[in-house]
C-alpha positions in Angstrom: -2.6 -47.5 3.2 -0.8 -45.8 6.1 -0.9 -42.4 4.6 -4.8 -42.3 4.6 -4.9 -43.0 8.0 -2.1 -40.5 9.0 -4.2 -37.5 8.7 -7.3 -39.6 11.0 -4.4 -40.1 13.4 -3.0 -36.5 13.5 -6.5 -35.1 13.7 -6.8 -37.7 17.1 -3.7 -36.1 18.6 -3.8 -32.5 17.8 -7.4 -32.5 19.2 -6.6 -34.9 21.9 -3.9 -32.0 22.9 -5.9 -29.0 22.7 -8.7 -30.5 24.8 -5.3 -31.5 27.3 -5.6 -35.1 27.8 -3.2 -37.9 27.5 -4.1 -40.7 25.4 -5.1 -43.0 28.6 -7.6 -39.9 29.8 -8.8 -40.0 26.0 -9.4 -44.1 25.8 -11.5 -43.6 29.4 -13.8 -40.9 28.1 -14.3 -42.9 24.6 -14.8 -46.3 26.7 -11.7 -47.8 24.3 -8.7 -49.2 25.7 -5.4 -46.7 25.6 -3.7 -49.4 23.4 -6.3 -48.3 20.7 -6.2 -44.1 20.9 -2.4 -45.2 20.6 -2.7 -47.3 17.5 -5.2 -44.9 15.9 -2.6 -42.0 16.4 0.5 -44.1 14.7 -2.2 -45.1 11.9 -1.1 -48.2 12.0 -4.7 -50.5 11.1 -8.1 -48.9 9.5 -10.1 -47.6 12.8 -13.7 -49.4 13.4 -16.2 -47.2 12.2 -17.4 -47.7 16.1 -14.1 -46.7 17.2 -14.4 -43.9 15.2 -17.7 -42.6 16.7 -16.8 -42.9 20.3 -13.1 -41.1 19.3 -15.2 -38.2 18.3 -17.8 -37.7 20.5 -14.8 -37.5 22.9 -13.2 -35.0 21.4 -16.2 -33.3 20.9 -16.0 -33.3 16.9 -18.5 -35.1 14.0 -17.2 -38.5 12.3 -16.8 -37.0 9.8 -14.8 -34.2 10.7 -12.4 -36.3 12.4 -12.6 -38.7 9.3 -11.9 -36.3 6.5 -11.0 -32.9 7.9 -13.4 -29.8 8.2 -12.5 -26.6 6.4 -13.9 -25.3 9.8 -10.8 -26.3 12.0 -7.4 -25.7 10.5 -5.2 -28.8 12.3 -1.7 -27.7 12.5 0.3 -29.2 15.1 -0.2 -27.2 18.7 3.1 -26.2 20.0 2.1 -25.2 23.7 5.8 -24.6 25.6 5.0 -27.6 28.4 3.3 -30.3 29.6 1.6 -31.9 32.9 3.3 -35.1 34.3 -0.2 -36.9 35.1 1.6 -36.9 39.1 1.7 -33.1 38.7 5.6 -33.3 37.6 6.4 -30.5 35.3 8.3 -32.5 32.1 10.1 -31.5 29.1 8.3 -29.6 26.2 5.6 -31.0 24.3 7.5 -30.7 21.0 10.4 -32.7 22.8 7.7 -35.7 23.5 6.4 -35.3 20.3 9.9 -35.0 18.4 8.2 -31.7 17.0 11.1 -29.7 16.7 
C-alpha cells in the first residue's frame, strides 16, 4: 500500500518546495493540522479525499493532478542550494534536510 501513496506524498513535497513553504505554512493555507501535510508526505495512511482537495487547492494544482500525476508537470525532486530558517537563519542545504544527496 505505501508505494501508492509515495508518489501522492512526493508530489506534496516537491510542490510544497517550489511554492517555498514549510509544511506548517502548507497545513495553515489548507486549514489541516502540520501533523497531517507530514503524514501525507511519509505516505504513511490513505489521505481523505477532503484532505486531498484542500492539499491541492493550496498548492494551486487539480485533485487529480496531485492524485495521479499530470504529464503537464514533470516532478523531479528540486535541488535549490539553501533554505530559509522560518527566524530568518540561513541553514544547511535543502538536499542535506532532505537526505537528497
Amino acid at each position: 500500500m505505501r508505494d501508492t501513496l509515495d508518489p501522492i506524498g512526493r508530489r506534496v513535497r516537491v510542490l510544497r518546495l517550489i511554492h517555498a513553504l514549510t509544511q506548517r505554512q502548507l497545513a495553515e493555507r489548507a486549514g489541516v493540522s502540520r501533523h497531517t501535510v507530514l503524514v501525507l508526505e511519509q505516505g504513511r495512511r490513505p489521505p481523505r479525499p477532503d484532505t486531498v482537495r484542500k492539499v491541492a487547492r493550496a498548492l494551486r494544482v487539480t485533485p487529480m493532478m496531485l492524485t495521479f500525476g499530470s504529464d503537464d508537470l514533470d516532478i523531479k525532486e528540486p535541488r535549490p542550494t539553501y533554505a530559509v530558517h522560518g527566524r530568518g537563519q540561513q541553514i544547511s542545504s535543502v538536499e542535506r534536510t532532505l537526505d537528497l544527496q
